[in-house]
LOKEFI-223655 format. One record per residue: residue number from 1; x, y, z of N, C-alpha, C, O, CB in turn. Coordinates in steps of 0.05 Angstrom, whole numbers, plus 5000, padded with zeros to 4 digits. Glycine has a CB too. Example, Ala and Ser with C-alpha at 12.3 -4.5 7.8 and 13.67 -1.06 7.14 Angstrom:
% residues 2
1|5264|4886|5156|5246|4910|5156|5264|4934|5156|5285|4934|5169|5226|4911|5181;
2|5257|4955|5142|5273|4979|5143|5258|5001|5157|5268|5023|5161|5282|4988|5114;
***
This chain:
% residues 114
1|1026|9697|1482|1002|9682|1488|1002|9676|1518|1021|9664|1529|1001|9656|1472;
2|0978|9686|1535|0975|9679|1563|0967|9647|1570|0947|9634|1564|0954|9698|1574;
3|0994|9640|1586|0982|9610|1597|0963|9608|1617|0958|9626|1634|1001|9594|1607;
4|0953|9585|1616|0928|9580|1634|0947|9579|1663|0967|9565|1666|0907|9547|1625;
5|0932|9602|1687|0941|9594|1711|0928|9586|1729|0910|9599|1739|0952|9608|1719;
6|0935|9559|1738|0913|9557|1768|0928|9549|1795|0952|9543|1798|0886|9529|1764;
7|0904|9553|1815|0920|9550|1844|0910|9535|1859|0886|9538|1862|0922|9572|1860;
8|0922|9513|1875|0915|9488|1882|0922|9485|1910|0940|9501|1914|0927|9469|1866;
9|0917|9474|1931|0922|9471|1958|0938|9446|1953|0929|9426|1941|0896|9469|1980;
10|0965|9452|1963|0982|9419|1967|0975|9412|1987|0971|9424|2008|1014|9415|1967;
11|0973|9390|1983|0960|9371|2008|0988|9359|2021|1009|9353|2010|0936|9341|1996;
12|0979|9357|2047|1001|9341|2066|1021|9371|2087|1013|9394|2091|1028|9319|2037;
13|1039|9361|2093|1052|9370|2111|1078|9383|2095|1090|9365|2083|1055|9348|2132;
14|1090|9406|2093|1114|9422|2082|1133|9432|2097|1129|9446|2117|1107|9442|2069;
15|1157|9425|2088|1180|9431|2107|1190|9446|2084|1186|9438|2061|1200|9406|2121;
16|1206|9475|2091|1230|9478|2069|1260|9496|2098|1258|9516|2113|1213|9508|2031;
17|1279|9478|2095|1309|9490|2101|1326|9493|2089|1329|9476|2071|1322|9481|2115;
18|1353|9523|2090|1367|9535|2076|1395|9531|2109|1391|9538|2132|1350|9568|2062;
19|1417|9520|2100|1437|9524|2117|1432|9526|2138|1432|9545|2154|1449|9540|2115;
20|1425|9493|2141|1419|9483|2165|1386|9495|2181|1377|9479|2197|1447|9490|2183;
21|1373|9515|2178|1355|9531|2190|1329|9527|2182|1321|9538|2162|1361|9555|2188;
22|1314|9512|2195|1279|9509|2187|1270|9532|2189|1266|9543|2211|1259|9490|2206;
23|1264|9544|2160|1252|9561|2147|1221|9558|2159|1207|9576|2168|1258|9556|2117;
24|1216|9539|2157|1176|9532|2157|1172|9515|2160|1188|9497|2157|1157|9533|2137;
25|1148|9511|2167|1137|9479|2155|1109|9497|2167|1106|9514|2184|1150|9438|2173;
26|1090|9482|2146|1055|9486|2137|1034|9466|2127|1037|9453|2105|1054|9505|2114;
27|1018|9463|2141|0992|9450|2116|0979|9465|2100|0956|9458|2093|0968|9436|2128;
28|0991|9488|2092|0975|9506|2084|0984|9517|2061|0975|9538|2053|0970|9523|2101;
29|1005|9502|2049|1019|9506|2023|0999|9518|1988|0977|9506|1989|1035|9473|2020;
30|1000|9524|1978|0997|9525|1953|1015|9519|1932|1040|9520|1935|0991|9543|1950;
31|1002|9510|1906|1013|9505|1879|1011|9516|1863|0991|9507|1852|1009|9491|1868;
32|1021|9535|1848|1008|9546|1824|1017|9532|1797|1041|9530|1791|1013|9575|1823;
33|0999|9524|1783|1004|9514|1765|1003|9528|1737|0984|9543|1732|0992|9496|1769;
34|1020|9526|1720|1023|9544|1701|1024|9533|1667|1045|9522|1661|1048|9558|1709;
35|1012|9534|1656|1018|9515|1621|1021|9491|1630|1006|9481|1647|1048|9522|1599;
36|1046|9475|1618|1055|9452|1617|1076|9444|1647|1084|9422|1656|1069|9451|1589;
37|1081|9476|1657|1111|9469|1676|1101|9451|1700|1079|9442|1702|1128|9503|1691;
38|1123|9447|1720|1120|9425|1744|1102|9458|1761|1103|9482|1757|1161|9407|1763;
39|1088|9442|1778|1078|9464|1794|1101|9473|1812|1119|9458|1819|1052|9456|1810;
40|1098|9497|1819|1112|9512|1841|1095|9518|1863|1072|9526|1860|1124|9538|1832;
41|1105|9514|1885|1095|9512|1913|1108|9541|1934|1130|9553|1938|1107|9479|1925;
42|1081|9543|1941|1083|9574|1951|1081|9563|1987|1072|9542|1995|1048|9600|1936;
43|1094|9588|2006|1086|9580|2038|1075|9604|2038|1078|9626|2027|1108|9572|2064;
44|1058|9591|2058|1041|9626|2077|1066|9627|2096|1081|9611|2106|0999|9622|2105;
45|1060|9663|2095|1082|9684|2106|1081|9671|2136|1102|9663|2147|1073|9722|2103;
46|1063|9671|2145|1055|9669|2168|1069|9644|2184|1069|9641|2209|1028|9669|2166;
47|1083|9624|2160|1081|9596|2175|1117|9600|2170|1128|9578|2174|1059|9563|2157;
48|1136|9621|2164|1148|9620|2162|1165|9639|2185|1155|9657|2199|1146|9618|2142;
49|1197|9627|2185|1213|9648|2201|1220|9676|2184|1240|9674|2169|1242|9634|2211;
50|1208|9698|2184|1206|9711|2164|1244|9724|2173|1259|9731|2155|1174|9732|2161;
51|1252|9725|2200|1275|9739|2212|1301|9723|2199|1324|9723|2208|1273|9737|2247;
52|1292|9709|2175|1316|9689|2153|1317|9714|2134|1339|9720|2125|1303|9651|2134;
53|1295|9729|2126|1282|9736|2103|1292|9764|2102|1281|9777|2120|1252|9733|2103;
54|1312|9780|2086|1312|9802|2079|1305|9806|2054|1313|9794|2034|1331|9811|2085;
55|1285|9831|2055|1271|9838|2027|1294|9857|2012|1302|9878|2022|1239|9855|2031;
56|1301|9846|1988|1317|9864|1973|1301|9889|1952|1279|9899|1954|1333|9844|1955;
57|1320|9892|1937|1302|9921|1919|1300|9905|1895|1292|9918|1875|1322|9957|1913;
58|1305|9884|1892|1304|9866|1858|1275|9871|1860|1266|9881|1880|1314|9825|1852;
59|1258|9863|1836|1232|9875|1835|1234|9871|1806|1255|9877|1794|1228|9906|1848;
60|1202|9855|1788|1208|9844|1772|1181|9849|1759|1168|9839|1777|1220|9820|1778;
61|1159|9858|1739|1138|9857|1730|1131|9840|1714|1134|9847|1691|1135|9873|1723;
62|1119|9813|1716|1109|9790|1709|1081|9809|1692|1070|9828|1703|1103|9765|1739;
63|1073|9800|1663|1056|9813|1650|1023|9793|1658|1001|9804|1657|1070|9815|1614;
64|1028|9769|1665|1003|9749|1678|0993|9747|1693|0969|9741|1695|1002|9733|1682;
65|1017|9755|1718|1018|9750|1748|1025|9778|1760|1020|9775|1784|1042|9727|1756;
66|1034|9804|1756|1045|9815|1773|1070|9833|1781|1089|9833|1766|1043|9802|1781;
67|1070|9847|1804|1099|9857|1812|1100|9831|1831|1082|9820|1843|1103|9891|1829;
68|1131|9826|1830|1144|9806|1839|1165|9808|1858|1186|9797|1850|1150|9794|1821;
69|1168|9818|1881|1190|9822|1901|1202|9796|1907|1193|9773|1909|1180|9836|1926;
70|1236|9809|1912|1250|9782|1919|1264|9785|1948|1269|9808|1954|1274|9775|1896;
71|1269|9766|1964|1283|9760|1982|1306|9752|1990|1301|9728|1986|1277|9753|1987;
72|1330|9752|2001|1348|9738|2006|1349|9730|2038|1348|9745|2057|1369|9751|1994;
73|1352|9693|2037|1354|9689|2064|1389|9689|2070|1407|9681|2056|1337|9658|2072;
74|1389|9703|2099|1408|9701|2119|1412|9673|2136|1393|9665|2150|1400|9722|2136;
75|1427|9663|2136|1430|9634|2157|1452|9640|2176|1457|9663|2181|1439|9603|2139;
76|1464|9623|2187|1497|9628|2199|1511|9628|2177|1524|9648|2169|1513|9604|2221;
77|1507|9603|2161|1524|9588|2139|1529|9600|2119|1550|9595|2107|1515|9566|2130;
78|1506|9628|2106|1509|9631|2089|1479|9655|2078|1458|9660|2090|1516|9603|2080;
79|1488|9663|2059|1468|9688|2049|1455|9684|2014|1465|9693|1993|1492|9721|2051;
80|1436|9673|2016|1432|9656|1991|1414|9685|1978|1393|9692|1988|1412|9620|1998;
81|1429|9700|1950|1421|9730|1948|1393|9719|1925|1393|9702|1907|1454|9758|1931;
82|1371|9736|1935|1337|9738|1916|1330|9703|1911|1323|9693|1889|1342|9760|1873;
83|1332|9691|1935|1321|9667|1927|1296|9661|1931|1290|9639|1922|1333|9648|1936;
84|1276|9676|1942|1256|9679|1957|1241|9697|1935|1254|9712|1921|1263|9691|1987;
85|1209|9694|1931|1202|9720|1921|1167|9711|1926|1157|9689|1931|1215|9728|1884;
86|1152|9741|1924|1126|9743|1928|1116|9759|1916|1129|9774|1901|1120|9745|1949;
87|1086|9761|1920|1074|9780|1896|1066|9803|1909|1050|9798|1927|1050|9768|1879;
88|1073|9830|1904|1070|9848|1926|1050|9861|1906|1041|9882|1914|1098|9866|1939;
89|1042|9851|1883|1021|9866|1870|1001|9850|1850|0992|9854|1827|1035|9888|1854;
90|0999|9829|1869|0985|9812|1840|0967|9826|1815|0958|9849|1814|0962|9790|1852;
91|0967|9802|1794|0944|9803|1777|0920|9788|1791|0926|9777|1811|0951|9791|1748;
92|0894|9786|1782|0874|9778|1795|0875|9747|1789|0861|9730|1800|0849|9792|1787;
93|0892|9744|1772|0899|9706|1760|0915|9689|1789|0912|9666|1795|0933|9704|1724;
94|0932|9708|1801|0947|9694|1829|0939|9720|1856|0958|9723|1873|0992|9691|1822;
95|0924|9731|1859|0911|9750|1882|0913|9729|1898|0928|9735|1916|0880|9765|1879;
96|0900|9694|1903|0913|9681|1925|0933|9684|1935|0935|9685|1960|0915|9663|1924;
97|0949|9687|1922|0982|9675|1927|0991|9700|1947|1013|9700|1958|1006|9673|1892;
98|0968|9728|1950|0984|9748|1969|0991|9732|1987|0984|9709|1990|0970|9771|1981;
99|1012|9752|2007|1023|9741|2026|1032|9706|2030|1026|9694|2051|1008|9750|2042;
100|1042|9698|2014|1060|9674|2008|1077|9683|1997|1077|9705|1987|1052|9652|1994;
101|1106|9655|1996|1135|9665|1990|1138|9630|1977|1133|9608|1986|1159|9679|2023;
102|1149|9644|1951|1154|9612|1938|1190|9621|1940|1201|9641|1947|1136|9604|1895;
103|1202|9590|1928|1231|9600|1934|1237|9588|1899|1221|9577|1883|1253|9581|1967;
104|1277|9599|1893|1282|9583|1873|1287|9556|1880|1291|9549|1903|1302|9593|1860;
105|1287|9538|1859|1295|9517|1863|1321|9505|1856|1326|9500|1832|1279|9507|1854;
106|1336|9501|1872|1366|9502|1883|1375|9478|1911|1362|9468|1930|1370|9537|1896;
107|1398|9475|1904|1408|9462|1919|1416|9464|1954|1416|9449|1973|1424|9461|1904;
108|1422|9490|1950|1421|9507|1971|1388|9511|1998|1388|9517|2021|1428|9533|1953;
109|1364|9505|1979|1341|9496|1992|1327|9470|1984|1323|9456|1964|1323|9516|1990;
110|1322|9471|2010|1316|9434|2023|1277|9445|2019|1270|9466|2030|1334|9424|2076;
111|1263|9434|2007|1228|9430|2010|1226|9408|2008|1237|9397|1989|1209|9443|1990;
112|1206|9388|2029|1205|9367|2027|1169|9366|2041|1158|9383|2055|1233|9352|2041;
113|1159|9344|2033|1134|9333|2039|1140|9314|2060|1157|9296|2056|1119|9320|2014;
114|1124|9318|2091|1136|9300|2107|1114|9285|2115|1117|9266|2130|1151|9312|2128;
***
């Protein structure tokens, strides 16, 4: 059964850091919200250090949403492997979300509302 998806502008100001290194910060965040889950928060590519960001070959076909590419960021500290991912082929349900990068949610990354 397909859940209801929608996409929302988070309001306010977004920071996210990985080992020690400000990844981003944006007012230009998105949410996508999905069934019942917490929303997940997407950054534009643009507002990010993408030179953290190596694109791996993981690669994932979401049947709602899409092809799904993943990332792993590089820091000094540390190499956090496919924590990063984007939609390199949306469905027409998240076609916003091109060019944005949501991350996992982990300890290892810091996202905060400032």
């Amino acid at each position: 059964m397909k859940s209801e998806i929608t996409i929302s502008v988070a309001s306010g100001k977004w920071s996210i850091r990985a080992g020690g290194a400000v990844l981003g910060e944006t007012t230009k965040a998105l949410e996508l919200y999905e069934g019942d889950s917490k929303p997940t928060l997407y950054f534009p590519k643009k507002d990010l250090a993408m030179a953290f960001f190596e694109r791996t070959e993981h690669e994932i076909v979401h049947p709602h949403k899409g092809t799904i590419g993943y990332y792993s960021i590089v820091t000094k500290s540390q190499t956090l492997e496919n924590i990063a991912w984007e939609f390199i082929a949306p469905r027409p349900e998240v076609v916003d979300l091109l060019n944005y990068v949501s991350f996992a949610s982990t300890s290892a990354i810091t996202i905060e509302r400032l």
